[in-house]
N, C-alpha and C positions, 0 to 999 in steps of 0.2 A: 577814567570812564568806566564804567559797571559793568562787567560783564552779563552776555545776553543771552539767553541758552532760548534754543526753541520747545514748542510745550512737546514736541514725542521725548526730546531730552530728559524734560521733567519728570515726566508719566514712567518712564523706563526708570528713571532712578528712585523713585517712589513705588516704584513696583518689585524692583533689588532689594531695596530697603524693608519693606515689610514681607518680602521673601527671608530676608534674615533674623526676623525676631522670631525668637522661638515661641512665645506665649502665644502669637496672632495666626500661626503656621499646627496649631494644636490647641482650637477654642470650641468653649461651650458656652452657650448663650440662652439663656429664656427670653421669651418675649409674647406677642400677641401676635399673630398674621393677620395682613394688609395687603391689600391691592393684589392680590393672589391670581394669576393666569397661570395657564397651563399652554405652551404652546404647541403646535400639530405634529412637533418633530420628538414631544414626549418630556423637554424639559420644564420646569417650574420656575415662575420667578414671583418672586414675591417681597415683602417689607416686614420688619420682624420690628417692632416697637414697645415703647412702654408710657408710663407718665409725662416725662421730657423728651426723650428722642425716639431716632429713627435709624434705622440699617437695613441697606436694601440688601438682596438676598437671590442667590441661583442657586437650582439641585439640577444636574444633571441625569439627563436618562442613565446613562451609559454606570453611572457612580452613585446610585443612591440607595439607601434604606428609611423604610417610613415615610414613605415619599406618600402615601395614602392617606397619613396623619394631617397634610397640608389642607387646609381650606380658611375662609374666612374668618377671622374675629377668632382661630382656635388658639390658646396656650400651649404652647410647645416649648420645647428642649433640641437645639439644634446643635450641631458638631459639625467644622469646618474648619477653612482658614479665608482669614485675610487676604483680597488681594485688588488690585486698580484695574477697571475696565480701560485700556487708553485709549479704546476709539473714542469713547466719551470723557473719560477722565473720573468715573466714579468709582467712588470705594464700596465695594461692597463682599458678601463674605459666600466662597465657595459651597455650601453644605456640602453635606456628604449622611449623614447620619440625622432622622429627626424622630420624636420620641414624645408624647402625651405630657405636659408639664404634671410632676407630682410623680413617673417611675421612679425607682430609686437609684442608688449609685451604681451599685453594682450591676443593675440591667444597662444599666449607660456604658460601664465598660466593657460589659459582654457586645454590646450592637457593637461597639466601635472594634473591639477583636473580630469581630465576625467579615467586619467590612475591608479591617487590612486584610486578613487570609482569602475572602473572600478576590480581591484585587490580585495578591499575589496570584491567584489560582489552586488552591488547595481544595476548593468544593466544585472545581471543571468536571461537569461530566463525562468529558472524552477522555481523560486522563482516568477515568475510573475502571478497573479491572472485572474477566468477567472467572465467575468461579470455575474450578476445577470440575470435571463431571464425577470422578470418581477418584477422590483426593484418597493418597493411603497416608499422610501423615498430618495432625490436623492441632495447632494450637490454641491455648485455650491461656487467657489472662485473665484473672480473675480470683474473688479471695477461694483460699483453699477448706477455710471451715461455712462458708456458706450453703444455702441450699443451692445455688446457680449451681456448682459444680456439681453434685448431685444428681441434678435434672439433666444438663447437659450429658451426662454419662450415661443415666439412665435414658433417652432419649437415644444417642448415637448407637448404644447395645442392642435395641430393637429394631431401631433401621438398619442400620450396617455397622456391624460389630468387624468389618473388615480393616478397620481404620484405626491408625495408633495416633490418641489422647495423648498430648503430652504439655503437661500443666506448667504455666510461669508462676504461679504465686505472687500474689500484691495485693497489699491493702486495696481496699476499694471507697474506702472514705475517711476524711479527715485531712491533718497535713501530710502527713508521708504516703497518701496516696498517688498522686500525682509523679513523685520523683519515681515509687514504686512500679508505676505502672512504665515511664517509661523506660525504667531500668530492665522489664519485662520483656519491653520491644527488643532492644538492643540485646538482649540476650536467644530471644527465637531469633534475630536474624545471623546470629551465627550457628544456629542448629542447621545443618544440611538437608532438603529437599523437604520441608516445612510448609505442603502445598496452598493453605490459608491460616488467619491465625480468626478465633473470636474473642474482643473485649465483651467481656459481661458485667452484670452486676445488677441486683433486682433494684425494684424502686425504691422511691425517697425523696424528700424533701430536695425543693432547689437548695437549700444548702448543702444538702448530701450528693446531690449529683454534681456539684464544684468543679472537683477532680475532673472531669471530662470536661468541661471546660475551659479549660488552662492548657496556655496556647503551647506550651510543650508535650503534650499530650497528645496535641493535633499535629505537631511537627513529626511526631514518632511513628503516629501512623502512615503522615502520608510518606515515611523513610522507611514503611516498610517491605520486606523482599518480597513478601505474601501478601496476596489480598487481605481485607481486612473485613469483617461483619463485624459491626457495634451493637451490643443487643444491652443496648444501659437504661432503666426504668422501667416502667409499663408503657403501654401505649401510646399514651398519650405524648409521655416525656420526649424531650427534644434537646439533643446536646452539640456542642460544635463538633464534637468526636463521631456521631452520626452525619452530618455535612463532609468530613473529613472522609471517613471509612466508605469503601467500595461497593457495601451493601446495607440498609439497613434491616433491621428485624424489629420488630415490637418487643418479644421478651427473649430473654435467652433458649428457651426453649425451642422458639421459633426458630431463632438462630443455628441450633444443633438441627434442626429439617429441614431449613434452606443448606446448610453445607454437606450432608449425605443424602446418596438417595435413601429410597427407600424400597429394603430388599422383598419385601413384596410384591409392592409394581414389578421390581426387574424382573422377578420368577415367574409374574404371569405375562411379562410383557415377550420371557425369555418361550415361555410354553407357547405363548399364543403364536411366537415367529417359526418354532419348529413345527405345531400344527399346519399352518401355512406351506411351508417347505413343504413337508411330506406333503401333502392336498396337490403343491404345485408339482412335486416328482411325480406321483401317481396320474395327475391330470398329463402329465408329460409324457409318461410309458403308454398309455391307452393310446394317447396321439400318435405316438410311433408307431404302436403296433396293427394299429387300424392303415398308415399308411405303408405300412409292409406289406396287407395283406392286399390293398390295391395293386401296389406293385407287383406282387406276385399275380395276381388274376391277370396285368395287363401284360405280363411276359407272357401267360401261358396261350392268351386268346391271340397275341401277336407278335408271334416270333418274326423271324425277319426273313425277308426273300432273297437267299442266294441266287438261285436261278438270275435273277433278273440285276442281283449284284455283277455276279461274274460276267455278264452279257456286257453290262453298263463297263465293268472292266477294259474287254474287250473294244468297246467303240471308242476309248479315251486314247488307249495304245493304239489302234490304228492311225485317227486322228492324231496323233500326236507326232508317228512314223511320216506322216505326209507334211507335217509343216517342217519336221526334222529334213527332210529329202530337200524342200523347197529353201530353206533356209541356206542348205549347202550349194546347191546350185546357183542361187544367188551369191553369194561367196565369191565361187569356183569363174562365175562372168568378171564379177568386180576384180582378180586378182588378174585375169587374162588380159583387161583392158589395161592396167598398169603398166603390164609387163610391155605393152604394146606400145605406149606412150613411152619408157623408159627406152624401149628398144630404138625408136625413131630419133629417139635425142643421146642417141652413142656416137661418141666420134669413132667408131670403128665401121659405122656404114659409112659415113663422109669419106671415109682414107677407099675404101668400094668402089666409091664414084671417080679414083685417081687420083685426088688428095694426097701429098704428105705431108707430115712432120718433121720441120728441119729446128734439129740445136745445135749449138754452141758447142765445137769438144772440148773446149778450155773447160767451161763451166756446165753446159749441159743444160742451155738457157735457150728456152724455144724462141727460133729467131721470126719477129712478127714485120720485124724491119731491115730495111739492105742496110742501112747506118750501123746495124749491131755489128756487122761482118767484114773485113777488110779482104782483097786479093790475096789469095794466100794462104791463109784459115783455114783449118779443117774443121769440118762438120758432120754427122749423121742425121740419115736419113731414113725417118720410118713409113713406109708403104702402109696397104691390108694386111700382104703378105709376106713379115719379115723387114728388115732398113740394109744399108748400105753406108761405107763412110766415102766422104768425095771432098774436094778441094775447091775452094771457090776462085775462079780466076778473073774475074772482074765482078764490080758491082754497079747499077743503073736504079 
């Protein structure tokens, strides 16, 4: 009999399975878009065809680039993987990266570098650093016979010459730029208290700007100990090393005035706070001294009245004499009456009234009972005044 499997069975093993081929797990595809929605929640789903076939197609909000490229009837260039819907059981291909059919190769593997770093978290903003306010020691990567270097010197000398330059040297274009620069990083991060670094390098050709994009160069910066300003191109220019790095700048120049201040402002910013100060001391002495002189006028016009001090003295100590007096003679009743209650419950008046006290002379045990005593027994007897010992000669 034939084994029966259920269709999640299927769909799960169909779904392991092209989870493990590596060509369908790292695909580019052209085609034409079809049937294109966008749904409320921000994802894209669409059908990507040609002359004979068809492949339907999802871009994720949360994962995508070029997702703007999408609409009807356009040729594109889409990068994904393979993978089976099982609630429904269709194959269709994750995008992740979509692109103008007709870019070339090398913009194809820049979007797709951009989107893995971009996932790992290398271009988080929270994770970005904020500068030094008054950095004293300040690195600088970048070539050493260019003008950047140059500028930047010239530039930090006029703002704040307070700061030590100190150059990593690297190519800044061709092959050995890249290895060079991050051999650059690695070498400021073992320089001690290196409070930002700048990569620079003036403009050029996307193929001259390369080098910053190459994803070791993006790894170096975000390894590095110091912030990082990337000041690579002109303005316009856009590199992964700028998404990477902590700040951007347009040119190098800029670069060097975002990482110093400028000793200018501080002199006047330094003048304008002690103008102030002094403005506030002075405004401060006038205030005092105007209320000193109040002071003074309000002592002179109203000194204080003994007479009527010492009076007021006087009626407090009397008043005082009289509750002291009343306090004690209340006292002196409340201890009289004690003694008076105490005295009425002395067994020394009871012995007064004829009463005594008879014990035991064996033991000296106050006898309450005739059973304690037998004929014969001596005993003592205490009166008011003084006891007696006596012999008891019968008991009833």
């Amino acid at each position: 009999m034939p084994i029966i499997y259920p269709v999640s069975k299927v769909t799960r093993y169909l779904r392991d399975l092209l989870a493990s081929e590596t060509l369908l797990q790292d695909l580019w595809v052209s085609g034409e878009v079809s049937n294109f929605t966008r749904a409320a929640s921000g994802h894209c789903y669409f059908s990507l065809r040609d002359a004979t076939s068809t492949l339907r197609c999802v871009m994720f909000r949360t994962s995508s680039s070029g997702s703007q490229h999408l609409k009807e009837g356009a040729a594109v260039i889409i990068h994904g993987r393979v993978a089976i819907y099982e609630a429904r059981g269709d194959l269709q291909v994750i995008a992740d990266i979509v692109q103008p059919e007709g870019v070339g190769e090398l913009q194809l593997k820049l979007e797709a570098l951009k989107l893995k770093l971009q996932q790992e978290g290398l271009f988080e903003p929270s994770r970005k650093r904020e500068l030094p306010r008054f950095p004293k020691r300040a690195g600088v990567i970048t070539s050493p016979t260019g003008a950047v270097w140059h500028d930047i010197q010239t530039v930090v000398r006029r703002r704040y010459p307070l700061v030590e330059l100190l150059l990593a040297p690297t190519p800044v274009q061709g092959d050995t730029a890249a290895p060079g620069i991050v051999e650059a990083f690695e070498a400021m991060n073992r320089i001690q208290d290196v409070d930002l670094v700048i990569l620079a390098r003036g403009g050029g050709s996307a193929e001259d700007l390369g080098p910053f994009n190459e994803e070791a160069v993006a790894r170096a910066i975000f390894s590095s100990r110091a912030p990082v300003i990337s000041a690579v191109g002109h303005e316009t220019d856009f590199t992964i090393a700028d998404l990477v790095a902590d700040l951007r700048a347009p040119t190098p120049s800029a670069a060097a005035e975002t990482a110093v201040p400028d000793q200018a402002e501080l002199l006047d910013a330094i003048g304008a706070s002690a103008r102030a100060l002094n403005a506030g001391v002075a405004a401060f002495l006038v205030d005092g001294r105007g209320d000193l002189e109040r002071l003074e006028l309000r002592l002179q016009r109203a000194p204080p009245d003994m007479d009527s001090l010492r009076q007021r003295v006087d009626e407090l100590l009397k008043t005082a004499s009289i509750h002291a007096r009343n306090a004690i003679g209340l006292s002196k009743a409340q201890a009289d009456g004690l003694q008076q209650r105490l005295a009425s419950l002395s067994p020394v008046d009871t012995l007064r009234r004829g009463y005594a006290i008879v014990q035991a002379a064996k033991n000296w045990e106050i006898v309450g009972d005739a059973a304690q005593v037998a004929a014969g027994e001596a005993v003592n007897v205490t009166v008011s005044r003084g006891g007696f010992d006596a012999t008891v000669t019968s008991t009833r």
